[in-house]
OpenMM code with the backbone's topology and positions (N, CA, C; nanometers):
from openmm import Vec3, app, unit

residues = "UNK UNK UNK UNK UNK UNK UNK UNK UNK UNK UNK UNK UNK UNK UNK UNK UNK UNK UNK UNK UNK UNK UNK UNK UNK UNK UNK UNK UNK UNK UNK UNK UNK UNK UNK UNK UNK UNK UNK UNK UNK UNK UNK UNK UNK UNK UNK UNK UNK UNK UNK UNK UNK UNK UNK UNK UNK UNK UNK UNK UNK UNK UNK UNK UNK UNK UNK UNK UNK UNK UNK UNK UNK UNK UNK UNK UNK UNK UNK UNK UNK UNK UNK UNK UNK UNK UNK UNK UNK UNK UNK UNK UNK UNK UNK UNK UNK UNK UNK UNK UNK UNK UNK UNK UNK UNK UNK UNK UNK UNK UNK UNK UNK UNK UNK UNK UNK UNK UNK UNK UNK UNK UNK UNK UNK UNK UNK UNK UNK UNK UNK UNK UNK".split()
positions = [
    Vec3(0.0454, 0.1675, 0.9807),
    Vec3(-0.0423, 0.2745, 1.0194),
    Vec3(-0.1044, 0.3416, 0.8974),
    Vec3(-0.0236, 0.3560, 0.8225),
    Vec3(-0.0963, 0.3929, 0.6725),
    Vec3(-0.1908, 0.3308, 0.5923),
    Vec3(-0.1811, 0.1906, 0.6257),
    Vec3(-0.2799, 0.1189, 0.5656),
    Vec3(-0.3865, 0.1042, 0.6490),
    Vec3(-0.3906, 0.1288, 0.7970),
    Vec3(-0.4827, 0.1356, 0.8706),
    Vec3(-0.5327, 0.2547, 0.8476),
    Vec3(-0.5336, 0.3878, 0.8276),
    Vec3(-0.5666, 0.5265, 0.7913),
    Vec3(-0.5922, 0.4839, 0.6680),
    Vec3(-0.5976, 0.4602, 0.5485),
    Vec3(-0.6331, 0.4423, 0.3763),
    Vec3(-0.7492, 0.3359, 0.4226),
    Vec3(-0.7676, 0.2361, 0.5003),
    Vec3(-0.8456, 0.1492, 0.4896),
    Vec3(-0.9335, 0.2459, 0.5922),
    Vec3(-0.9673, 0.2532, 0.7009),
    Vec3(-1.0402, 0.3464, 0.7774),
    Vec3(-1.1041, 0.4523, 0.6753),
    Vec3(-1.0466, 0.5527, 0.6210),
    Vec3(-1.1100, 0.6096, 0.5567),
    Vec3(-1.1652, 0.5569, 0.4353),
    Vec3(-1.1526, 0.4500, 0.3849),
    Vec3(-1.2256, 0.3935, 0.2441),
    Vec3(-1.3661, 0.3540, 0.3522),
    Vec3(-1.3110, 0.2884, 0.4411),
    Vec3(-1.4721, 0.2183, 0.5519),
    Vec3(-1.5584, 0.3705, 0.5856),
    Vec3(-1.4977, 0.4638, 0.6096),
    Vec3(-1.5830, 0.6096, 0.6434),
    Vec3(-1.6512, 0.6711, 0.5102),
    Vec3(-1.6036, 0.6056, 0.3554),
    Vec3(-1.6499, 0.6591, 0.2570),
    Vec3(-1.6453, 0.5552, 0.1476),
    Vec3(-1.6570, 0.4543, 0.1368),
    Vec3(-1.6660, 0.3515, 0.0488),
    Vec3(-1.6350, 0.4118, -0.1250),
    Vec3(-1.7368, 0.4830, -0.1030),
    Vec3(-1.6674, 0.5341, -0.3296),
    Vec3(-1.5003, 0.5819, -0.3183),
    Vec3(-1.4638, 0.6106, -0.2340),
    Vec3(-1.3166, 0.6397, -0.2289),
    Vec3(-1.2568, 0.5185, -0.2965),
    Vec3(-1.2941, 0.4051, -0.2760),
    Vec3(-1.2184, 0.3111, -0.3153),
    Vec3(-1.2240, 0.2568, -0.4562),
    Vec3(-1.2722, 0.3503, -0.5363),
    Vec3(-1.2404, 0.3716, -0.6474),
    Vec3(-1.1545, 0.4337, -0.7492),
    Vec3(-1.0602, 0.4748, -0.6407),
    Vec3(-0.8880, 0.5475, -0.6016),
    Vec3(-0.8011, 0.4582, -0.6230),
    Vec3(-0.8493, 0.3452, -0.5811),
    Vec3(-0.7669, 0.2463, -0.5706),
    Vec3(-0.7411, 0.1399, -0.6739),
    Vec3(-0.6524, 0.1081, -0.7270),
    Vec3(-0.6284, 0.0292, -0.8653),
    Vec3(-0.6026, -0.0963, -0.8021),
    Vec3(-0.6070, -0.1725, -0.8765),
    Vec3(-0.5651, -0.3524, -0.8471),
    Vec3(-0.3833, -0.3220, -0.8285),
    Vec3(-0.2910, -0.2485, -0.9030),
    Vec3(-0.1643, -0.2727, -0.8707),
    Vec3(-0.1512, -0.1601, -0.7428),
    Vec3(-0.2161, -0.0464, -0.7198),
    Vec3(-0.2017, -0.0455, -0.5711),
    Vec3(-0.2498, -0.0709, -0.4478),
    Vec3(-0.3552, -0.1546, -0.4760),
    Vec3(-0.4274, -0.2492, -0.3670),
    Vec3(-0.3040, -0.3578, -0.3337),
    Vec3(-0.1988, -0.3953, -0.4729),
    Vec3(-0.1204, -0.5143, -0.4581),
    Vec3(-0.0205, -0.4882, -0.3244),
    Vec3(-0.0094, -0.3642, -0.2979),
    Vec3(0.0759, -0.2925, -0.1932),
    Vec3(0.0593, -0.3037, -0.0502),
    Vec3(-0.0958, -0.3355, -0.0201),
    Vec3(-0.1609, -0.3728, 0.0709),
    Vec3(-0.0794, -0.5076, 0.1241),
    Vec3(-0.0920, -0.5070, 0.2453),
    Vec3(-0.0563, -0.6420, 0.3342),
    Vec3(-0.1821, -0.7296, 0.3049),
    Vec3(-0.0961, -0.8812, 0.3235),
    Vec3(-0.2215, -0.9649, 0.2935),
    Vec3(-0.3704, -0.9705, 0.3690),
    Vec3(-0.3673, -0.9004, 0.5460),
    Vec3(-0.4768, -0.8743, 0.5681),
    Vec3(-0.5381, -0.7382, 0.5683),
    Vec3(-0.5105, -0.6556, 0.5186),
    Vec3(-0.5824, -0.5067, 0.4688),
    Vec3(-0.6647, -0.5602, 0.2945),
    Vec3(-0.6077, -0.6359, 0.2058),
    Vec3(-0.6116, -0.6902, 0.1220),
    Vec3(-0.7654, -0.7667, 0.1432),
    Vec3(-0.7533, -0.8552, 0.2180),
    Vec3(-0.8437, -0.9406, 0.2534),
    Vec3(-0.9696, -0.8452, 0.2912),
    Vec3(-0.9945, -0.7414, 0.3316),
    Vec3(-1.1318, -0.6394, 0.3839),
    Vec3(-1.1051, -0.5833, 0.2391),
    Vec3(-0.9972, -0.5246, 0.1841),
    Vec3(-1.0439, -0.4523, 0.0528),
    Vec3(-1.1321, -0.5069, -0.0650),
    Vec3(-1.0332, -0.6114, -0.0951),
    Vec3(-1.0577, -0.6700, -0.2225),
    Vec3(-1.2375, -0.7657, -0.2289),
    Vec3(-1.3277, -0.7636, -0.1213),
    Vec3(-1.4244, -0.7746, -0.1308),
    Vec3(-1.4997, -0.6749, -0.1312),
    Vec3(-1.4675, -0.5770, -0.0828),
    Vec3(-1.5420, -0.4293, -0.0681),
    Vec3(-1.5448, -0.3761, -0.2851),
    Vec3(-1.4329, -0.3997, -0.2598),
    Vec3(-1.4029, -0.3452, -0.4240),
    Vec3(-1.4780, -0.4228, -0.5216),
    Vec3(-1.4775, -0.5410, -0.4997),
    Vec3(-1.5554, -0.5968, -0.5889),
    Vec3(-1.7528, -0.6131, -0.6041),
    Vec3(-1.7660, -0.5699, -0.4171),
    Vec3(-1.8935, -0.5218, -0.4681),
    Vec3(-1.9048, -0.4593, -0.3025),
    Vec3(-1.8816, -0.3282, -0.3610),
    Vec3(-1.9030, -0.1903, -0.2618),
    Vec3(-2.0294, -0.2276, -0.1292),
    Vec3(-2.1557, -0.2622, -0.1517),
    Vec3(-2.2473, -0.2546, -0.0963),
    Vec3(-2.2365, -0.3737, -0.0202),
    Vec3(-2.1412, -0.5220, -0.0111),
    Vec3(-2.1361, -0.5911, 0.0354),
    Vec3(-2.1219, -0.5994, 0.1707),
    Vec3(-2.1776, -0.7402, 0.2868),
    Vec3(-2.1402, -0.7021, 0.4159),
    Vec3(-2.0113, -0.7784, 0.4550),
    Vec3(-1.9357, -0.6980, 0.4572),
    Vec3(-1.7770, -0.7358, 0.4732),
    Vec3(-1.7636, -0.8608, 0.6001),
    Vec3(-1.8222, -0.8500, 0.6696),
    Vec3(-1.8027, -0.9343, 0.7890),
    Vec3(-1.8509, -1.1003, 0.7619),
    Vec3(-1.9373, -1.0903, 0.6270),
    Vec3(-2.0068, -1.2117, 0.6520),
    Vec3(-1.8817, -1.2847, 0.4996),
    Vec3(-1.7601, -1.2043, 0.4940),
    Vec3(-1.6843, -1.2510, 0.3641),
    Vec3(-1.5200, -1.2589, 0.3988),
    Vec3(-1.5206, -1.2067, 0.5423),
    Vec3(-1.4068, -1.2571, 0.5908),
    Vec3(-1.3369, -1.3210, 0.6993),
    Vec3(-1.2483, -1.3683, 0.7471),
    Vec3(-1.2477, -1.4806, 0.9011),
    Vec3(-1.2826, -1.3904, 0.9916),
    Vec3(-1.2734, -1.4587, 1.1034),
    Vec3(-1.3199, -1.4393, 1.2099),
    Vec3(-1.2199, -1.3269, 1.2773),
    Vec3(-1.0917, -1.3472, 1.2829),
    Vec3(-0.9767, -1.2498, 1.3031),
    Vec3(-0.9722, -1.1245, 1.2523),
    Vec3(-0.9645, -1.1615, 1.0877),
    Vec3(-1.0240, -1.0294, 1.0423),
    Vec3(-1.1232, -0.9645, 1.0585),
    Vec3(-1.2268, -0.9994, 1.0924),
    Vec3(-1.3367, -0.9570, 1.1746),
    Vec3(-1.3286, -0.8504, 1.2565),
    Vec3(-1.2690, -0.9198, 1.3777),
    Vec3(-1.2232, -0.8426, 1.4977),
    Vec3(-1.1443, -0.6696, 1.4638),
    Vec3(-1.0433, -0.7332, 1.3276),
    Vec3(-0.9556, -0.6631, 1.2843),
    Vec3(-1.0678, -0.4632, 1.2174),
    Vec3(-1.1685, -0.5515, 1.1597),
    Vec3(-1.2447, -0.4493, 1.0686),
    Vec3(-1.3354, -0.3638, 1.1832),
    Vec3(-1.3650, -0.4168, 1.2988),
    Vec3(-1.4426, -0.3421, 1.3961),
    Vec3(-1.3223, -0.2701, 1.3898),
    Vec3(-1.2107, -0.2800, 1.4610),
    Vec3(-1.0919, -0.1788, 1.4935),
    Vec3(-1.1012, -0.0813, 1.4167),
    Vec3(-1.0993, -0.0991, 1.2534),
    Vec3(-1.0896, 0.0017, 1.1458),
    Vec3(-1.2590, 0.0785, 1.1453),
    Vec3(-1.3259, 0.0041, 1.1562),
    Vec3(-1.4921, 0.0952, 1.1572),
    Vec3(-1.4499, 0.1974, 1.2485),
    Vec3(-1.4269, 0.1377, 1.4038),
    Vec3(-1.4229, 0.2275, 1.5416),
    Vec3(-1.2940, 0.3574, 1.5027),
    Vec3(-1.1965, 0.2858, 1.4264),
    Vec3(-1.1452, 0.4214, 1.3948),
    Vec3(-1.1874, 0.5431, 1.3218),
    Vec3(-1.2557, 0.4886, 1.2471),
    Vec3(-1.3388, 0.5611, 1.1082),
    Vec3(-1.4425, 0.6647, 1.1391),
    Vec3(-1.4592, 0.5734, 1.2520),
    Vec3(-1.5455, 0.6738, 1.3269),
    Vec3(-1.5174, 0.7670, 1.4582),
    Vec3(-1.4381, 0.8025, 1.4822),
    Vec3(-1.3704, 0.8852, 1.5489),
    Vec3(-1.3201, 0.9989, 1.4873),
    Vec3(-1.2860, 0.9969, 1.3637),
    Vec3(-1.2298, 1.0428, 1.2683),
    Vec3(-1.2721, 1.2185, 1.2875),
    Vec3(-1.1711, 1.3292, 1.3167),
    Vec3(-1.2309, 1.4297, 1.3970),
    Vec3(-1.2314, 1.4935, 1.2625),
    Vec3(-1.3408, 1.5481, 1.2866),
    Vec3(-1.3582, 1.6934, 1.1980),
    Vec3(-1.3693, 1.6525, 1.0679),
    Vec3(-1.3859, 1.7803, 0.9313),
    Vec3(-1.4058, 1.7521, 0.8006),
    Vec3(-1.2800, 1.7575, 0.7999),
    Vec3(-1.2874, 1.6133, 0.6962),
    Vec3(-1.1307, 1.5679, 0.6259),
    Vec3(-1.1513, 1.5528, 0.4678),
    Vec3(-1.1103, 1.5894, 0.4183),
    Vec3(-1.0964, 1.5725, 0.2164),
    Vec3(-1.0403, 1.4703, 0.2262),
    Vec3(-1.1626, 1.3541, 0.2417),
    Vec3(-1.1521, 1.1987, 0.2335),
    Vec3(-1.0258, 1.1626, 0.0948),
    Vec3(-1.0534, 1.2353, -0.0210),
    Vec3(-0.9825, 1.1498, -0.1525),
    Vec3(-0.8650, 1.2587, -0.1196),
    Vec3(-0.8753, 1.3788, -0.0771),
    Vec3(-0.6974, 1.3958, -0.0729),
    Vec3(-0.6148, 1.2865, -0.0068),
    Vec3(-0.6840, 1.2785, 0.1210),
    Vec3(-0.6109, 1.2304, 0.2005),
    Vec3(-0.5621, 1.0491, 0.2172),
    Vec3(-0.6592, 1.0089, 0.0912),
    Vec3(-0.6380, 0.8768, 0.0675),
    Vec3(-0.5299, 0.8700, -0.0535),
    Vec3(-0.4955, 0.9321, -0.1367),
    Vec3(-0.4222, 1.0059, -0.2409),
    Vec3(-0.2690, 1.0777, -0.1585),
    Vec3(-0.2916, 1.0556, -0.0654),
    Vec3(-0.1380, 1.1009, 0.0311),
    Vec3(-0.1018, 0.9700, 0.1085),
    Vec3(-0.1958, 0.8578, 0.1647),
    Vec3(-0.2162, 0.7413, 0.2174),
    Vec3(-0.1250, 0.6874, 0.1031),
    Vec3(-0.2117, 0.6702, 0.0023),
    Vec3(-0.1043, 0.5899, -0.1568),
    Vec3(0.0083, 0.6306, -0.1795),
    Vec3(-0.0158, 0.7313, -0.1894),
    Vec3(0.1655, 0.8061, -0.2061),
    Vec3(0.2396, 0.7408, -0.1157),
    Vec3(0.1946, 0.7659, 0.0243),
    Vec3(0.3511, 0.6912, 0.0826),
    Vec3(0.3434, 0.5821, 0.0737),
    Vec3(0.2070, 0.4810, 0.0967),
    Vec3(0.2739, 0.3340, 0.0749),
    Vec3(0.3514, 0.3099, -0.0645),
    Vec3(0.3223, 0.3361, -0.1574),
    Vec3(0.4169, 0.3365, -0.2781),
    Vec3(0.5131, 0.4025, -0.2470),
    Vec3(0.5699, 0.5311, -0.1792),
    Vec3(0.6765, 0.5375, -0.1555),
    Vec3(0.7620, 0.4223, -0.0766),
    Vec3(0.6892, 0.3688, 0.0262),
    Vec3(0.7885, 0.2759, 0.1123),
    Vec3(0.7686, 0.1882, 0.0227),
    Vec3(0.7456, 0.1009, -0.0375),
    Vec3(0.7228, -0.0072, -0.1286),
    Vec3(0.8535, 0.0193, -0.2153),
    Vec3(0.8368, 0.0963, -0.2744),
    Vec3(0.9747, 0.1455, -0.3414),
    Vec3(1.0970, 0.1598, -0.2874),
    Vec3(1.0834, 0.2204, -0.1792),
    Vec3(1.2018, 0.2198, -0.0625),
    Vec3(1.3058, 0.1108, -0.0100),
    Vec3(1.1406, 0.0157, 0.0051),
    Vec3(1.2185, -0.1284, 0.0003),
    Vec3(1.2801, -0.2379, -0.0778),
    Vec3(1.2398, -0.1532, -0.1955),
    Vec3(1.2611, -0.2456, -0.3672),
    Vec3(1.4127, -0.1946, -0.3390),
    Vec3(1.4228, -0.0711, -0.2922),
    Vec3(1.5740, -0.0222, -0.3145),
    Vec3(1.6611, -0.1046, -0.2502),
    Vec3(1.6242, -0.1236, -0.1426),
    Vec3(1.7251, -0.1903, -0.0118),
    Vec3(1.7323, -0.2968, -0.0681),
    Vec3(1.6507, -0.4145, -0.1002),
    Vec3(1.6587, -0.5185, -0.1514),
    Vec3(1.7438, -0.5186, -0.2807),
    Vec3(1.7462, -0.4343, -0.3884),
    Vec3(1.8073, -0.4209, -0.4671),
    Vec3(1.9719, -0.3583, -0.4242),
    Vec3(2.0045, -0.2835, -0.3258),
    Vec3(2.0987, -0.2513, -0.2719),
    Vec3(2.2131, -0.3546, -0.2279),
    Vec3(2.1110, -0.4448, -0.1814),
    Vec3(2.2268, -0.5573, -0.0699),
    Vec3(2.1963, -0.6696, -0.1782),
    Vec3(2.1891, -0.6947, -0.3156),
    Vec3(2.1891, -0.7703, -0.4119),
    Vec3(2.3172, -0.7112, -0.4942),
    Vec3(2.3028, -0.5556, -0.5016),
    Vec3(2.4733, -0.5595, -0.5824),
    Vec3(2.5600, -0.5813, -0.4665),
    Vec3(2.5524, -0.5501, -0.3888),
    Vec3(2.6426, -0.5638, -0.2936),
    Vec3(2.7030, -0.7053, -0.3559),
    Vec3(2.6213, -0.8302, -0.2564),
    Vec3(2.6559, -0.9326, -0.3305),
    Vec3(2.6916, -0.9676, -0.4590),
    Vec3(2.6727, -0.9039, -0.5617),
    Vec3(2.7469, -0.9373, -0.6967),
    Vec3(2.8512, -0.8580, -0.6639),
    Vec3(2.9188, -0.7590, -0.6531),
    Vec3(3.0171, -0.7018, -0.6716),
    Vec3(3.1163, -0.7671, -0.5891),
    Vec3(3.0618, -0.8484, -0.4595),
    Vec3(3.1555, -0.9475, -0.3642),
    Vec3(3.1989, -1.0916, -0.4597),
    Vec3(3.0939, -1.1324, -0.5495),
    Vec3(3.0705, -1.2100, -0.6139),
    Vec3(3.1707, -1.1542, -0.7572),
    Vec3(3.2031, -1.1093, -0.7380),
    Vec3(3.2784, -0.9730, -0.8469),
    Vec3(3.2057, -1.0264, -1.0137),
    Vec3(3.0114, -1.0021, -0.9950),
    Vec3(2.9836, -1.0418, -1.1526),
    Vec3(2.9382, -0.9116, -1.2125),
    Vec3(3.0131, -0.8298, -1.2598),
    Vec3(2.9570, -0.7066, -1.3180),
    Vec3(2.8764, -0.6952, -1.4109),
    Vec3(2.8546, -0.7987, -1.4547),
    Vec3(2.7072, -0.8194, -1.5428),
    Vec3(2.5344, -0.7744, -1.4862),
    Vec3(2.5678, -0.8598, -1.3653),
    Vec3(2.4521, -0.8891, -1.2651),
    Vec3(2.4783, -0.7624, -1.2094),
    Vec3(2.5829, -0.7123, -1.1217),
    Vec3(2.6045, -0.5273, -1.1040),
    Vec3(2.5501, -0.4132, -1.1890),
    Vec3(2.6021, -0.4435, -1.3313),
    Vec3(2.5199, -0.3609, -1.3953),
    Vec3(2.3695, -0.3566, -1.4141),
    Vec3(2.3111, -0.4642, -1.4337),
    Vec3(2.1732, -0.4966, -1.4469),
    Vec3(2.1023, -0.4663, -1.3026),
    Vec3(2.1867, -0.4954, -1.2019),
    Vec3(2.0644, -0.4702, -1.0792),
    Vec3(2.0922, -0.2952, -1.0782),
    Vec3(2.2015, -0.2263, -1.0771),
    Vec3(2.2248, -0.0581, -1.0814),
    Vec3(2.1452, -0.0158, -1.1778),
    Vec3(2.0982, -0.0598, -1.2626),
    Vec3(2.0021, -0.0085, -1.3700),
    Vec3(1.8652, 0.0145, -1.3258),
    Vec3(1.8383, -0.1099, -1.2897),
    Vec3(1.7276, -0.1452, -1.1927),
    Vec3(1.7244, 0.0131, -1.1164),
    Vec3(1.7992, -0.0253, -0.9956),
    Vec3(1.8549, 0.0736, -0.8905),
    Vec3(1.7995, 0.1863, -0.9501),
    Vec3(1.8652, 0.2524, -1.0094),
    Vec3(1.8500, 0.3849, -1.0922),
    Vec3(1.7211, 0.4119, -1.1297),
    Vec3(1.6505, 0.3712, -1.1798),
    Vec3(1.4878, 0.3521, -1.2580),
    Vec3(1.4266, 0.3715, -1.0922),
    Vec3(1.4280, 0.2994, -1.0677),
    Vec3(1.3463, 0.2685, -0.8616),
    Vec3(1.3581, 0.3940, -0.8395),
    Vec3(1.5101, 0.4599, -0.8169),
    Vec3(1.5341, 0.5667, -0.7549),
    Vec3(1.4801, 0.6786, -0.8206),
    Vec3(1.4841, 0.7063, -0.9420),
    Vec3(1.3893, 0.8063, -1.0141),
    Vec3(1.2757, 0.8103, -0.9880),
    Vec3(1.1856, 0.6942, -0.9925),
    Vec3(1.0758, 0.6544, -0.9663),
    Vec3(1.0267, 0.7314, -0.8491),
    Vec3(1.0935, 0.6911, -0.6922),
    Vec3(1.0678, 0.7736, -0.5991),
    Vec3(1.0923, 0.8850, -0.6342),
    Vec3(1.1460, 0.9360, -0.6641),
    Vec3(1.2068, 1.0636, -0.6762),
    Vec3(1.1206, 1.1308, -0.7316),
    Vec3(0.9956, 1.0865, -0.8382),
    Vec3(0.8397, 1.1310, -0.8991),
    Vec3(0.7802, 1.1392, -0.7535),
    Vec3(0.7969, 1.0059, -0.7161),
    Vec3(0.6536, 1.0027, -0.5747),
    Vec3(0.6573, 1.1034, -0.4779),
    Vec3(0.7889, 1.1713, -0.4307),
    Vec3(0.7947, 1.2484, -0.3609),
    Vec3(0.7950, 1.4280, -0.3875),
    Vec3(0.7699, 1.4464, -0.5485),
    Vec3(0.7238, 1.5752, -0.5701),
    Vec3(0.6335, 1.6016, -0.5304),
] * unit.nanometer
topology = app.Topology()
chain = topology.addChain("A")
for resn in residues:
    res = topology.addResidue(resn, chain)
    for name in ("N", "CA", "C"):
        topology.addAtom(name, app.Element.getBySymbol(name[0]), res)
């Protein structure tokens, strides 16, 4: 839903997407990705004639939302709160994944690999811990 709201509003304001960096576009699912990463590379382009047919279907959905869109909204705040959380969950999930990896070493009893992924761990967790000020 977040990437449907960040992409909707980049389609309701196109220069917004100059918010957007290549490593947090990387955050994007492979089909939000697929409507961005041509838009970004040349703003004025007609998106429909540069992506499948599915996605297609997919980008009317996001126009028709875009345009519904009630009332004045502070397009770049609110795409700037869109990023925030997907980088928060992105991170979220680096954790879990990194979580049930010591697990396994410590079952594995290699405290080498324990220490190195808790390090990890630690850094991630700080990390969020920025995103959510």
């Amino acid at each position: 839903m977040l990437e449907e709201r960040a992409t909707a509003l980049i389609l309701k304001s196109p220069q917004i997407l100059n918010l957007i960096d290549q490593k947090i576009l990387s955050i994007f699912s492979p089909k939000m990705q697929e409507i961005l990463l041509p838009l970004k590379k040349n703003p004025g382009l007609d998106i429909g004639k540069k992506i499948s047919p599915q996605s297609v279907e997919f980008l009317n959905y996001l126009f028709l939302k875009a345009e519904v869109e009630e009332g004045e909204v502070d397009l770049e705040k609110e795409i700037k709160i869109c990023v925030q959380e997907l980088r928060s969950l992105e991170t979220k999930n680096k954790l879990d994944t990194l979580s049930q990896a010591i697990k396994k070493a410590e079952e594995a009893k290699d405290l080498k690999k324990v220490n190195s992924l808790s390090e990890e761990f630690n850094k991630l967790a700080q990390e969020l811990k920025g995103l959510q000020i």
